[in-house]
mmCIF entry with sequence, helices, sheets and N, C-alpha, C, O atoms, coordinates in Angstrom:
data_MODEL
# 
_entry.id   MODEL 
# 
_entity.id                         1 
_entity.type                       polymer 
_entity.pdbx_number_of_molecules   1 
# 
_entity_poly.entity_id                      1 
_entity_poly.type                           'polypeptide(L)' 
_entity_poly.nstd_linkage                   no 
_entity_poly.nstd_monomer                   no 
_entity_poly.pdbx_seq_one_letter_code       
;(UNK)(UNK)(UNK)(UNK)(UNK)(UNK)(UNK)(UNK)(UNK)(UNK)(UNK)(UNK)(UNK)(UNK)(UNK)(UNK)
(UNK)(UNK)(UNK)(UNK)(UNK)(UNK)(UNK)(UNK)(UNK)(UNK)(UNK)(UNK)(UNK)(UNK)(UNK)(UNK)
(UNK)(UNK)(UNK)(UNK)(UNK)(UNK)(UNK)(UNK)(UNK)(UNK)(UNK)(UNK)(UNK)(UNK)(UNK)(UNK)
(UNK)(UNK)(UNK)(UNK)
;
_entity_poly.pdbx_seq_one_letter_code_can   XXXXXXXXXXXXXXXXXXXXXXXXXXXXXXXXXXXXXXXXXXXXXXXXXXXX 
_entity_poly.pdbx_strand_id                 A 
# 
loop_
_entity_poly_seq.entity_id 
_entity_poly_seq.num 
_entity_poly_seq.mon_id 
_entity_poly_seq.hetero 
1 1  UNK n 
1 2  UNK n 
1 3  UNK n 
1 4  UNK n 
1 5  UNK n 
1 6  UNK n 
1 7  UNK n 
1 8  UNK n 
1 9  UNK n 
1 10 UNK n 
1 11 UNK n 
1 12 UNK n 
1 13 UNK n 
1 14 UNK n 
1 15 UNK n 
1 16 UNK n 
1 17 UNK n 
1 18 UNK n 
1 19 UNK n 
1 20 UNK n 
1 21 UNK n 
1 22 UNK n 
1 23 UNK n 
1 24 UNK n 
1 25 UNK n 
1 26 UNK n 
1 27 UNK n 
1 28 UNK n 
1 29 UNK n 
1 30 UNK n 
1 31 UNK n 
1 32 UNK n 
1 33 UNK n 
1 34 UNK n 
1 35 UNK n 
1 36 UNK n 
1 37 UNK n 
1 38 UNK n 
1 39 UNK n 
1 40 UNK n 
1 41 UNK n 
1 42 UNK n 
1 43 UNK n 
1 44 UNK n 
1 45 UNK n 
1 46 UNK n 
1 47 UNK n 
1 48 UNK n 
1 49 UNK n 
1 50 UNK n 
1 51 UNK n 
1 52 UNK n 
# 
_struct_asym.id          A 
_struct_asym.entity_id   1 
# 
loop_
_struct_conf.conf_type_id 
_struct_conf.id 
_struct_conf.pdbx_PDB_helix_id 
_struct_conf.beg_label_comp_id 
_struct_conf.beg_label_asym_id 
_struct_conf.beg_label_seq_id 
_struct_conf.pdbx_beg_PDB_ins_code 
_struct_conf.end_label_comp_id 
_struct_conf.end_label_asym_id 
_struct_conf.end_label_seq_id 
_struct_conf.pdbx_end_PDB_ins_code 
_struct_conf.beg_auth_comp_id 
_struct_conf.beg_auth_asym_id 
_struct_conf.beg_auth_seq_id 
_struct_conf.end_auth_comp_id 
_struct_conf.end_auth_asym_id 
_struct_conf.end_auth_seq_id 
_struct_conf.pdbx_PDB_helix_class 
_struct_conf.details 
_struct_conf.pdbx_PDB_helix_length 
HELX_P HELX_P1 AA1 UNK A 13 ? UNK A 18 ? UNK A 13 UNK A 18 1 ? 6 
HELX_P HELX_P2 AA2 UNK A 27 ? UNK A 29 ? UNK A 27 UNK A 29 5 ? 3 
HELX_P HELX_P3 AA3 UNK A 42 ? UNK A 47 ? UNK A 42 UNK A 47 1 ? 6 
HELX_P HELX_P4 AA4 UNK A 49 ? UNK A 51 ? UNK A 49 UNK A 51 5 ? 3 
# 
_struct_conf_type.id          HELX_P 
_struct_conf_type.criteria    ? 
_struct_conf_type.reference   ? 
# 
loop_
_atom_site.group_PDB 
_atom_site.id 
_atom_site.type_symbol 
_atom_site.label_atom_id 
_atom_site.label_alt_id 
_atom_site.label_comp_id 
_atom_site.label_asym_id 
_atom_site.label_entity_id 
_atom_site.label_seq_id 
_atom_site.pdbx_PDB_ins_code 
_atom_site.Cartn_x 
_atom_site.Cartn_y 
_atom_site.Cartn_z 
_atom_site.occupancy 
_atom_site.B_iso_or_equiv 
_atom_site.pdbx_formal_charge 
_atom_site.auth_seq_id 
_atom_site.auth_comp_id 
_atom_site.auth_asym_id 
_atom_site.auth_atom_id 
_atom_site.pdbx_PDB_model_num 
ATOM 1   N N  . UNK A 1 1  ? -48.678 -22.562 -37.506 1.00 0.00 ? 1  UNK A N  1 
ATOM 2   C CA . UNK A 1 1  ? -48.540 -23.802 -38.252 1.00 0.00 ? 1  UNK A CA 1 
ATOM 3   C C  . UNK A 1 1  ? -48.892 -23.505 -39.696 1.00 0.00 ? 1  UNK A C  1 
ATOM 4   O O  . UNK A 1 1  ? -50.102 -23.292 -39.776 1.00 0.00 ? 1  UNK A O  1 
ATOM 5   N N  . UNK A 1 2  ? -48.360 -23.426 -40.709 1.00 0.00 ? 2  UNK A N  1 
ATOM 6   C CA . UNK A 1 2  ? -47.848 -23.626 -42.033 1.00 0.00 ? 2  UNK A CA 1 
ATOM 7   C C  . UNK A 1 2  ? -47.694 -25.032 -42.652 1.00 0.00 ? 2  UNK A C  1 
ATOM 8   O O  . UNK A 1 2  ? -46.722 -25.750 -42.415 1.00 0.00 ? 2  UNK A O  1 
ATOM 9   N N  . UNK A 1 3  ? -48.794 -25.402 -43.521 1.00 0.00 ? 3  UNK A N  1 
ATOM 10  C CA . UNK A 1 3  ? -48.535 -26.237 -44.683 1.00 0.00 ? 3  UNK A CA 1 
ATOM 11  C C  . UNK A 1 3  ? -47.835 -26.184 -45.608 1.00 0.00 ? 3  UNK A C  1 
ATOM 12  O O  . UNK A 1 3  ? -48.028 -25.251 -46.387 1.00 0.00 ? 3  UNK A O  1 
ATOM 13  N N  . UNK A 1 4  ? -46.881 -27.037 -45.861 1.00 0.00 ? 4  UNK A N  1 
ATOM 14  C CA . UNK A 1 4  ? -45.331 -26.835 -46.548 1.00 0.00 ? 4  UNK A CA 1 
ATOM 15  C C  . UNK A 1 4  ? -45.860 -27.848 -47.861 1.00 0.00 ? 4  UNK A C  1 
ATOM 16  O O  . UNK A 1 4  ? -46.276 -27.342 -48.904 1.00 0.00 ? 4  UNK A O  1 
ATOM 17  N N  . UNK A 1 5  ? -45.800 -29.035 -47.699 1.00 0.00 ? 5  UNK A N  1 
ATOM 18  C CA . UNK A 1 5  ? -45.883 -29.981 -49.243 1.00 0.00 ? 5  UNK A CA 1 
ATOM 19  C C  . UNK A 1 5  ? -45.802 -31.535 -48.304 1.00 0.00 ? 5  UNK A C  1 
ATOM 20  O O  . UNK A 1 5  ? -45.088 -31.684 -47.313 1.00 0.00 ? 5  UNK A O  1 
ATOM 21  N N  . UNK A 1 6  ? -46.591 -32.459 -48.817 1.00 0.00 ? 6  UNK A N  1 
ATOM 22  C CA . UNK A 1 6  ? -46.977 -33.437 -48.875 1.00 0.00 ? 6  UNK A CA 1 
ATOM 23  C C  . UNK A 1 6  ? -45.360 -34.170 -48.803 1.00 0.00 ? 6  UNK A C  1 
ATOM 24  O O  . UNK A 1 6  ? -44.625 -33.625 -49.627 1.00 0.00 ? 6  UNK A O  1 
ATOM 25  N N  . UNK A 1 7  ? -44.680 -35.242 -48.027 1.00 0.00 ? 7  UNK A N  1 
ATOM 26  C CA . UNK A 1 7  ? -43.130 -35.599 -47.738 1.00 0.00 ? 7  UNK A CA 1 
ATOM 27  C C  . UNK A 1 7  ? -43.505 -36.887 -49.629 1.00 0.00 ? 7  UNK A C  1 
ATOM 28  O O  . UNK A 1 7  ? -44.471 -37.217 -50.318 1.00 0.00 ? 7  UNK A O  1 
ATOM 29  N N  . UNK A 1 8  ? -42.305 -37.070 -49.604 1.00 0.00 ? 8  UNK A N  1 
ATOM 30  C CA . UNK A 1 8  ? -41.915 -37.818 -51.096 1.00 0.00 ? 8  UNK A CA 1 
ATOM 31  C C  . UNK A 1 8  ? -42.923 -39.588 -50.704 1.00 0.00 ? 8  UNK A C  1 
ATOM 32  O O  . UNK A 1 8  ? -43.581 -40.296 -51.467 1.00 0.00 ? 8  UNK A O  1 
ATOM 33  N N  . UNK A 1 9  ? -42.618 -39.736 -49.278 1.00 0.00 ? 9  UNK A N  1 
ATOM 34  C CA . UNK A 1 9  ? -43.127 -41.490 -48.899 1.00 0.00 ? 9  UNK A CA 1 
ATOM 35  C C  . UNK A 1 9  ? -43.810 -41.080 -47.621 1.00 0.00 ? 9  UNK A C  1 
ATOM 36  O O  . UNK A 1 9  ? -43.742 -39.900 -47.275 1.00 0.00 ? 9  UNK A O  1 
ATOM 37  N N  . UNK A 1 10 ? -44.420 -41.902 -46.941 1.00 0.00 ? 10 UNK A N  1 
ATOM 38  C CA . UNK A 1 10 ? -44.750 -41.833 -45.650 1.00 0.00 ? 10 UNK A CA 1 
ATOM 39  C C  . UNK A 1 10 ? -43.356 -42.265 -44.695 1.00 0.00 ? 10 UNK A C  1 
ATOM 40  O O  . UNK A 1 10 ? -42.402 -42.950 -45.063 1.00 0.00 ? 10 UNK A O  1 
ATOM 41  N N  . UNK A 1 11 ? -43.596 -41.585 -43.271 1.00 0.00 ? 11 UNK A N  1 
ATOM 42  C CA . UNK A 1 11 ? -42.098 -41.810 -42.384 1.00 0.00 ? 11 UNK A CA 1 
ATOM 43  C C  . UNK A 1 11 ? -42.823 -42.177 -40.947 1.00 0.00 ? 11 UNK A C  1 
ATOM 44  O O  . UNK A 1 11 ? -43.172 -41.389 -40.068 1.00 0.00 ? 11 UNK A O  1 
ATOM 45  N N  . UNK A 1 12 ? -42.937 -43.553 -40.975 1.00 0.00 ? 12 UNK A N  1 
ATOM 46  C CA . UNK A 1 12 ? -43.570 -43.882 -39.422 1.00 0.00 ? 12 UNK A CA 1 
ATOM 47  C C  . UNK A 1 12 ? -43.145 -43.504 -38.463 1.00 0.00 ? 12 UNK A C  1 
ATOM 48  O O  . UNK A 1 12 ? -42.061 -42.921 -38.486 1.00 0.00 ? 12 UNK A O  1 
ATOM 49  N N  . UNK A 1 13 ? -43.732 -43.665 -37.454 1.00 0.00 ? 13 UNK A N  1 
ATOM 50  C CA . UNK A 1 13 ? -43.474 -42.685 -36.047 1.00 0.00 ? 13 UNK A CA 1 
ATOM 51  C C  . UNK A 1 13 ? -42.677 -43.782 -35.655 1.00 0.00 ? 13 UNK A C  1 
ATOM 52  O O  . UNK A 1 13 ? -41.688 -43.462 -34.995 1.00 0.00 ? 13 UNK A O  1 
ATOM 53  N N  . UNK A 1 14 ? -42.893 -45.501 -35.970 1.00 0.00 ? 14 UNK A N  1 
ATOM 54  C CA . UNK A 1 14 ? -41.468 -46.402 -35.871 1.00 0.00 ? 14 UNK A CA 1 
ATOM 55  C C  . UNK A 1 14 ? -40.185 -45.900 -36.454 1.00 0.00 ? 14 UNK A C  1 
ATOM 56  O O  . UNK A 1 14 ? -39.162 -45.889 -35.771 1.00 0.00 ? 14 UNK A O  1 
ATOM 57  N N  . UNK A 1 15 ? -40.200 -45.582 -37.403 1.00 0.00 ? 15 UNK A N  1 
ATOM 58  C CA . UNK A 1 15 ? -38.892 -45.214 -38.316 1.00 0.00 ? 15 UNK A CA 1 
ATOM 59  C C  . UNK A 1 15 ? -38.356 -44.082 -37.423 1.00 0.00 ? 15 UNK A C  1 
ATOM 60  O O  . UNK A 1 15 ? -37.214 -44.072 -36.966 1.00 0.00 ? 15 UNK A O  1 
ATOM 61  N N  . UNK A 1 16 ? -39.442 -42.965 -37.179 1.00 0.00 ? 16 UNK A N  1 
ATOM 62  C CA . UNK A 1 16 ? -38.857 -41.588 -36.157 1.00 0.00 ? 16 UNK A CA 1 
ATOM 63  C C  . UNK A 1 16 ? -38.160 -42.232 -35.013 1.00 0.00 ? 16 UNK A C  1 
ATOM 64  O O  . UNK A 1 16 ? -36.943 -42.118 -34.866 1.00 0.00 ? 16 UNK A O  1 
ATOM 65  N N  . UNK A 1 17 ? -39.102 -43.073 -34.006 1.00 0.00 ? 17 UNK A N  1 
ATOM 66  C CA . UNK A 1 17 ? -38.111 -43.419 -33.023 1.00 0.00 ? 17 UNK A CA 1 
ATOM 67  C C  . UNK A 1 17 ? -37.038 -44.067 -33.174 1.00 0.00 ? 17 UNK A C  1 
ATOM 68  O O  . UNK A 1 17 ? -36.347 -43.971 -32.160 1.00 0.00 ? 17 UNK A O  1 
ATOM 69  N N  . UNK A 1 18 ? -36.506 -44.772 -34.082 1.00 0.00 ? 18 UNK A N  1 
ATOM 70  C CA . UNK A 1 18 ? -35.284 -45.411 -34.649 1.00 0.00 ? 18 UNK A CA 1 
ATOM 71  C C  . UNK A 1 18 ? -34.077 -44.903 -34.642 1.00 0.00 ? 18 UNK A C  1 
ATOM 72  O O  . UNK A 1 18 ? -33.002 -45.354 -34.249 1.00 0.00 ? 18 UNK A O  1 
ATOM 73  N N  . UNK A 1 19 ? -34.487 -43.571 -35.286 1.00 0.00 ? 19 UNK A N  1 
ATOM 74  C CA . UNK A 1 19 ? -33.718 -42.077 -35.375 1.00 0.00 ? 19 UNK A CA 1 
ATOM 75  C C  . UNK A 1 19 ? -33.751 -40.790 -33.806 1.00 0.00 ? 19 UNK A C  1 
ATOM 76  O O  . UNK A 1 19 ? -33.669 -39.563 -33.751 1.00 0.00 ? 19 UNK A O  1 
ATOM 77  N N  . UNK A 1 20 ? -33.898 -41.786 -32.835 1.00 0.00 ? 20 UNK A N  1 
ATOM 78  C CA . UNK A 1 20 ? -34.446 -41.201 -31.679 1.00 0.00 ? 20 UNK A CA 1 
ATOM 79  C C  . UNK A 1 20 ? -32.862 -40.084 -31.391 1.00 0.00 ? 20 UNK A C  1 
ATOM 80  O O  . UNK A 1 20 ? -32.729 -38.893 -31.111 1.00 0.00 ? 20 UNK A O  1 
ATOM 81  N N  . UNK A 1 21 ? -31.755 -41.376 -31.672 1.00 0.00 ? 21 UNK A N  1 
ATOM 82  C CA . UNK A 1 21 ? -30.926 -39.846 -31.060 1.00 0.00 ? 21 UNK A CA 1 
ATOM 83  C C  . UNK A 1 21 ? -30.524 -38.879 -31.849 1.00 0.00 ? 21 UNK A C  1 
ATOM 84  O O  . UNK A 1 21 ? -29.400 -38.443 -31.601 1.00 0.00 ? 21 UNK A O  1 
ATOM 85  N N  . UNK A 1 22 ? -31.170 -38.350 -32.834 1.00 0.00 ? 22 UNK A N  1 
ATOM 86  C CA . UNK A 1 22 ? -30.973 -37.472 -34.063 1.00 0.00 ? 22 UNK A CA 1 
ATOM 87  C C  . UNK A 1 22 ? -32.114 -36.363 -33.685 1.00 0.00 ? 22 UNK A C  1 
ATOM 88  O O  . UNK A 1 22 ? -32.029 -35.150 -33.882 1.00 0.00 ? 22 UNK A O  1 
ATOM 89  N N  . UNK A 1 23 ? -33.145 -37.038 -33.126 1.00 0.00 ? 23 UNK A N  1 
ATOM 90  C CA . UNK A 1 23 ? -34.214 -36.340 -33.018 1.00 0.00 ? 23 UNK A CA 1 
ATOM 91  C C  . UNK A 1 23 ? -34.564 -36.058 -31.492 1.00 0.00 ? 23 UNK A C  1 
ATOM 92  O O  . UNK A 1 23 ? -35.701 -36.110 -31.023 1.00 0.00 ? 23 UNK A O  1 
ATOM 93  N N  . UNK A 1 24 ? -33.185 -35.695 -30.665 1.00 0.00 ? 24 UNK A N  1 
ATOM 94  C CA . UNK A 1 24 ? -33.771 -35.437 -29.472 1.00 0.00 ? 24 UNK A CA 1 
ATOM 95  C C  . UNK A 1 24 ? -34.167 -33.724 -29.275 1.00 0.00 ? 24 UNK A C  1 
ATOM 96  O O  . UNK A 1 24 ? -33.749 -32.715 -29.843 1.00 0.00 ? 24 UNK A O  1 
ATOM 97  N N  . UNK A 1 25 ? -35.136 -33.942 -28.229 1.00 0.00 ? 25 UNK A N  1 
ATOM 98  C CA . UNK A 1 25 ? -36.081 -33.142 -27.620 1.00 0.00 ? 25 UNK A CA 1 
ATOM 99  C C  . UNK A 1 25 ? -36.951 -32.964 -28.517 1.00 0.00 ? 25 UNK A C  1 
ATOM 100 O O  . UNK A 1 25 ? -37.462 -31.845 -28.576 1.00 0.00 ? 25 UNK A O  1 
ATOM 101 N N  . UNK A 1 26 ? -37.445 -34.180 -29.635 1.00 0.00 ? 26 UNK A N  1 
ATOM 102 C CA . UNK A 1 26 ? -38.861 -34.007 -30.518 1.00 0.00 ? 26 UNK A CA 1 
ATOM 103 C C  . UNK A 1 26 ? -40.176 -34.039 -29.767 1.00 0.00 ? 26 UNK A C  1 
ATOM 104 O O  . UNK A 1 26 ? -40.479 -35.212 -29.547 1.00 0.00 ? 26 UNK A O  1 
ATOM 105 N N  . UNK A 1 27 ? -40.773 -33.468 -29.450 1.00 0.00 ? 27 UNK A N  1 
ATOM 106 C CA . UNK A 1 27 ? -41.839 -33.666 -28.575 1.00 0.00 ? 27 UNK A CA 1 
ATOM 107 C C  . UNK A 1 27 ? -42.628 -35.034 -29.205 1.00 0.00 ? 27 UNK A C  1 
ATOM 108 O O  . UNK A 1 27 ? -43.141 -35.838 -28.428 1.00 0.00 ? 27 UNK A O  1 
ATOM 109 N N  . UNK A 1 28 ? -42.664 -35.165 -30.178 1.00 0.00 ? 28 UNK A N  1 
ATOM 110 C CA . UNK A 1 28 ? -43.550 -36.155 -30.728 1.00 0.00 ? 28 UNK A CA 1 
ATOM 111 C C  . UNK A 1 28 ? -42.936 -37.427 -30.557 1.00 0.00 ? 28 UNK A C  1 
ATOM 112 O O  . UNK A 1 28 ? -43.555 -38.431 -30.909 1.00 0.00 ? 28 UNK A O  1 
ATOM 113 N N  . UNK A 1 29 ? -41.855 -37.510 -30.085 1.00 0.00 ? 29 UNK A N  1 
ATOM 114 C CA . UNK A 1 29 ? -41.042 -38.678 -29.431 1.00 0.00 ? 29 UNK A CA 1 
ATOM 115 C C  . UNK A 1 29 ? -41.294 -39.084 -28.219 1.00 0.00 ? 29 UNK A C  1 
ATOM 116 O O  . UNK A 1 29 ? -41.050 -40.240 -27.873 1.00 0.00 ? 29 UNK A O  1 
ATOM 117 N N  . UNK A 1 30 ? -41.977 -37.908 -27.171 1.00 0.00 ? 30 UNK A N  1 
ATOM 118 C CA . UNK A 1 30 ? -41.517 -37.806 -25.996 1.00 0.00 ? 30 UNK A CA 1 
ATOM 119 C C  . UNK A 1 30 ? -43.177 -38.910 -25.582 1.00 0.00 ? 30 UNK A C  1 
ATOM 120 O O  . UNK A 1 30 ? -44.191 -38.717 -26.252 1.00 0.00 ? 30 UNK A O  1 
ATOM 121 N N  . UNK A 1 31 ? -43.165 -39.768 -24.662 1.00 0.00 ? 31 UNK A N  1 
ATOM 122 C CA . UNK A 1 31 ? -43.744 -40.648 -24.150 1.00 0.00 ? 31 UNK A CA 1 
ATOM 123 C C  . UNK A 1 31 ? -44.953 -39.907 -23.611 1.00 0.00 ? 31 UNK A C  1 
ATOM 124 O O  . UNK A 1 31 ? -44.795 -39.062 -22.730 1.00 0.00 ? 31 UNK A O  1 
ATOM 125 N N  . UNK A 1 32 ? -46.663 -40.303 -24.311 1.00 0.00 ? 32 UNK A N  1 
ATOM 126 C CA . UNK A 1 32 ? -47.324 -39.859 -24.044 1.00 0.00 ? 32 UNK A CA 1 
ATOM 127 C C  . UNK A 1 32 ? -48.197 -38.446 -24.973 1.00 0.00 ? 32 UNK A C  1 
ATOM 128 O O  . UNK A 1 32 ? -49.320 -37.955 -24.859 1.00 0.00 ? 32 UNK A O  1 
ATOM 129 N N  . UNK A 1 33 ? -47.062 -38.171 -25.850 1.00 0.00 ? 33 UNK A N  1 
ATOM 130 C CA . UNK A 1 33 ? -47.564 -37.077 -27.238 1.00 0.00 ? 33 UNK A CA 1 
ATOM 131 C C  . UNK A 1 33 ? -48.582 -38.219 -27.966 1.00 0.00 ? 33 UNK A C  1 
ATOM 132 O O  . UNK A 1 33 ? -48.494 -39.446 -27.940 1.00 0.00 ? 33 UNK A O  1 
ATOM 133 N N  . UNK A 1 34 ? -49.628 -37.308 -28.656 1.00 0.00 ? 34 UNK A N  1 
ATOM 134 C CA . UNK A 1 34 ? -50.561 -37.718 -29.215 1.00 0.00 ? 34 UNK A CA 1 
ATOM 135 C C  . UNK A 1 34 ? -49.731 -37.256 -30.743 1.00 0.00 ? 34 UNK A C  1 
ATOM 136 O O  . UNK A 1 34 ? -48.866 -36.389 -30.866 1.00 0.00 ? 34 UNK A O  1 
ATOM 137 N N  . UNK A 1 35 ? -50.315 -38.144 -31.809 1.00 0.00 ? 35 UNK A N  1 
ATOM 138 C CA . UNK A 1 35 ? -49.880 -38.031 -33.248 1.00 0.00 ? 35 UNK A CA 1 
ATOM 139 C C  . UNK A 1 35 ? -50.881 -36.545 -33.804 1.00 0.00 ? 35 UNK A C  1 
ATOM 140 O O  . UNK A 1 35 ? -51.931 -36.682 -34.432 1.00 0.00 ? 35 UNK A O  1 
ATOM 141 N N  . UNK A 1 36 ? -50.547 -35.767 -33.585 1.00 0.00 ? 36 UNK A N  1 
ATOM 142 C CA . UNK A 1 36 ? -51.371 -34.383 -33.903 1.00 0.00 ? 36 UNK A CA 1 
ATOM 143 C C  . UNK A 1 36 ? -50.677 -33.166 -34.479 1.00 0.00 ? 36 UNK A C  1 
ATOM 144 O O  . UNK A 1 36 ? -49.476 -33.404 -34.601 1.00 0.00 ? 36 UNK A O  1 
ATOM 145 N N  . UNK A 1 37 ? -51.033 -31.838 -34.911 1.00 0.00 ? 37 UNK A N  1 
ATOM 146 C CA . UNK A 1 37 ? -49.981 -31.065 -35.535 1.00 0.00 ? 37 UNK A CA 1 
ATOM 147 C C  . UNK A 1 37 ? -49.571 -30.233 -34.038 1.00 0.00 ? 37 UNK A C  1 
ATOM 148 O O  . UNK A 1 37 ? -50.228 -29.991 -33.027 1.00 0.00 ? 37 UNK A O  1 
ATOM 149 N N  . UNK A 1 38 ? -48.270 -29.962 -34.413 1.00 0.00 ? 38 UNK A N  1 
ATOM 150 C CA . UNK A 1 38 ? -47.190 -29.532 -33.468 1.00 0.00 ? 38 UNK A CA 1 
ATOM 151 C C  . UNK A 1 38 ? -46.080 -28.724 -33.766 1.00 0.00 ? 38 UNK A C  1 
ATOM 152 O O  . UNK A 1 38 ? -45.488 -29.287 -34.686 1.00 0.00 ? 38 UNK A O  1 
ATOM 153 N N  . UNK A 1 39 ? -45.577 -27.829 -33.495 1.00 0.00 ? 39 UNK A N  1 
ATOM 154 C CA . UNK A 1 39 ? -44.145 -27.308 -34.463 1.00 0.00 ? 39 UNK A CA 1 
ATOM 155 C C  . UNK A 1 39 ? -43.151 -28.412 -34.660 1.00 0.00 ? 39 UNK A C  1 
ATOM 156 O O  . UNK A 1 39 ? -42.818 -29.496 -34.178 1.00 0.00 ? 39 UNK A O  1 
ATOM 157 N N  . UNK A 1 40 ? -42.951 -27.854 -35.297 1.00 0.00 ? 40 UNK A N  1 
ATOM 158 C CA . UNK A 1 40 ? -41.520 -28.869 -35.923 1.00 0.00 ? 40 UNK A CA 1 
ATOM 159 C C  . UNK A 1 40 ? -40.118 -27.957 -36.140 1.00 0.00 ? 40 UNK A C  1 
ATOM 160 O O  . UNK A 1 40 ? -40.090 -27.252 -37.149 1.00 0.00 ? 40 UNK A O  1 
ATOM 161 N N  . UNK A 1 41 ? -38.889 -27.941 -35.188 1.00 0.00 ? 41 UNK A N  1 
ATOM 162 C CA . UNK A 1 41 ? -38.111 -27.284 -35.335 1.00 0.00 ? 41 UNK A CA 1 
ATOM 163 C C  . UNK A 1 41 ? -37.299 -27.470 -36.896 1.00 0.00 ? 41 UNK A C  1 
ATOM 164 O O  . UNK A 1 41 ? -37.137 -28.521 -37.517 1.00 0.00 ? 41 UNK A O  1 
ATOM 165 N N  . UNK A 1 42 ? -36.903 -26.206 -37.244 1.00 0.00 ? 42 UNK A N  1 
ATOM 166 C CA . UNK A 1 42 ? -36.012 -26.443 -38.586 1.00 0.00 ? 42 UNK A CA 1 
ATOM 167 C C  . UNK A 1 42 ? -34.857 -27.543 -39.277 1.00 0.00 ? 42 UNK A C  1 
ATOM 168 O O  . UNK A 1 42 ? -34.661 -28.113 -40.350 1.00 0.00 ? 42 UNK A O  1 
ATOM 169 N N  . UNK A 1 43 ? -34.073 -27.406 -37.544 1.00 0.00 ? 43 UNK A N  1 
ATOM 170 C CA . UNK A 1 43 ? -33.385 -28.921 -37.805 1.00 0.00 ? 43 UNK A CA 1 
ATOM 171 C C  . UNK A 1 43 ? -33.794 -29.988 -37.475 1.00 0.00 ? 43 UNK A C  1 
ATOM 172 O O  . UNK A 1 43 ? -33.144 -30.994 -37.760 1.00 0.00 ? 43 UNK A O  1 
ATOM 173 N N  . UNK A 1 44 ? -35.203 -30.082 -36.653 1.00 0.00 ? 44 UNK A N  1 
ATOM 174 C CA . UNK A 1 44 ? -35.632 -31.933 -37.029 1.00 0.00 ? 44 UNK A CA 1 
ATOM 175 C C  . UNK A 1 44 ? -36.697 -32.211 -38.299 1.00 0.00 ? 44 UNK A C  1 
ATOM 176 O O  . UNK A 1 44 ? -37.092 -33.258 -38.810 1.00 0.00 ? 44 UNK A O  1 
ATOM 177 N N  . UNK A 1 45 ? -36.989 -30.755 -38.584 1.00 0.00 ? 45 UNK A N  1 
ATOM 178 C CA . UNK A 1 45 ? -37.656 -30.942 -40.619 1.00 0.00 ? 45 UNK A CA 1 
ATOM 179 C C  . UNK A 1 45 ? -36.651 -31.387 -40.971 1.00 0.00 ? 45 UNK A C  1 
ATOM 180 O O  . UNK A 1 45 ? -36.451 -32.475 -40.431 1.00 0.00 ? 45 UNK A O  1 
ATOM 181 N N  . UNK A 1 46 ? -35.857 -31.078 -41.653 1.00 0.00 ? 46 UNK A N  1 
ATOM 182 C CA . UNK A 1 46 ? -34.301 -30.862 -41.993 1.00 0.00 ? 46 UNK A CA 1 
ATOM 183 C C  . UNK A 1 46 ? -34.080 -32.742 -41.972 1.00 0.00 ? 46 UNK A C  1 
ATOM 184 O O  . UNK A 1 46 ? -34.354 -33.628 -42.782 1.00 0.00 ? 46 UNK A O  1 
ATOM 185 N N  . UNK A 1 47 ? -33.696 -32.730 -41.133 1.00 0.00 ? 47 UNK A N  1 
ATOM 186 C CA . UNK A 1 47 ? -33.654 -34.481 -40.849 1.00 0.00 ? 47 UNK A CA 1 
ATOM 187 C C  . UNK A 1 47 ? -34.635 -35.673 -41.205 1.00 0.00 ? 47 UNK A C  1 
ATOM 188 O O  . UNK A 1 47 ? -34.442 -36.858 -41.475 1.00 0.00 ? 47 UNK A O  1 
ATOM 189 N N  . UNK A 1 48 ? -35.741 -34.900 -41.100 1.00 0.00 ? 48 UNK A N  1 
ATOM 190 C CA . UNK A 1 48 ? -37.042 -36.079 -41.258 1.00 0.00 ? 48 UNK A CA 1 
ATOM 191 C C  . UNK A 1 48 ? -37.152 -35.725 -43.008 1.00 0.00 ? 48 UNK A C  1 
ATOM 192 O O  . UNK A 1 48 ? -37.343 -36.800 -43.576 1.00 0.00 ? 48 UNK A O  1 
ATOM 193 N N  . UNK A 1 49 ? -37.112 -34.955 -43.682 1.00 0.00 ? 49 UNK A N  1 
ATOM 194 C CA . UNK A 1 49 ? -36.762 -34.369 -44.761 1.00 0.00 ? 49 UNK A CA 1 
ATOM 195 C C  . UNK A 1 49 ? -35.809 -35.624 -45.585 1.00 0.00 ? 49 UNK A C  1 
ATOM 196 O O  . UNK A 1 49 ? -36.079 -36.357 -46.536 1.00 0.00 ? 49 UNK A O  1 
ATOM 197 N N  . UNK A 1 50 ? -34.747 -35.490 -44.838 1.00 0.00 ? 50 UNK A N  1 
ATOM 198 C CA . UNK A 1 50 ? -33.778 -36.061 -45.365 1.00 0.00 ? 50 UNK A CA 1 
ATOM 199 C C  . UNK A 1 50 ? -33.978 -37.949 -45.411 1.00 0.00 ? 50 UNK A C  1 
ATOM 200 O O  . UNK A 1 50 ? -33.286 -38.659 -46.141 1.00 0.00 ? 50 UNK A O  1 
ATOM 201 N N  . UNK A 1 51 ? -35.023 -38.465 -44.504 1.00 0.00 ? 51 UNK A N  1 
ATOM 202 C CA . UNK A 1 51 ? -35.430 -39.511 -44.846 1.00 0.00 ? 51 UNK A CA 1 
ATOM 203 C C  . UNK A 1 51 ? -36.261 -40.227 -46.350 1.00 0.00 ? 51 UNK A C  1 
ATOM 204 O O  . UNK A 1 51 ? -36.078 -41.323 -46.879 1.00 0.00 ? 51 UNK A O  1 
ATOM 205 N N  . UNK A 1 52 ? -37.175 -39.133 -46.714 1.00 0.00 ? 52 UNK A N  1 
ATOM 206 C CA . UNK A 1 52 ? -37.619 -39.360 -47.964 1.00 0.00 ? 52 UNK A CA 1 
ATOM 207 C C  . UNK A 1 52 ? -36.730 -39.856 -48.939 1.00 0.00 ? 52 UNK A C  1 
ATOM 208 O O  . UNK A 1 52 ? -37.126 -40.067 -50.085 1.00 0.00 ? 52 UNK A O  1 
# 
């Protein structure tokens, strides 16, 4: 786990599930994940990225 840079706004974990079918197999989606650090694959940075 690598600290990259602070995102432009905050992106609620409401807003993430919104975007649920963009972001499938996010673990942090998946029912029962705690809000904690976790990998983050390149293409769902990439996407959550692109919300800012």
């Amino acid at each position: 786990v690598k600290y990259r840079r602070k995102t432009k706004r905050q992106i609620s974990l409401e807003e993430l599930k919104t975007h649920a079918e963009r972001l499938e197999d996010f673990a942090l989606l998946r029912r029962g994940n705690r809000l904690s650090i976790m990998p983050v694959s390149k293409a769902h940075w990439d996407f959550i990225l692109s919300l800012e």
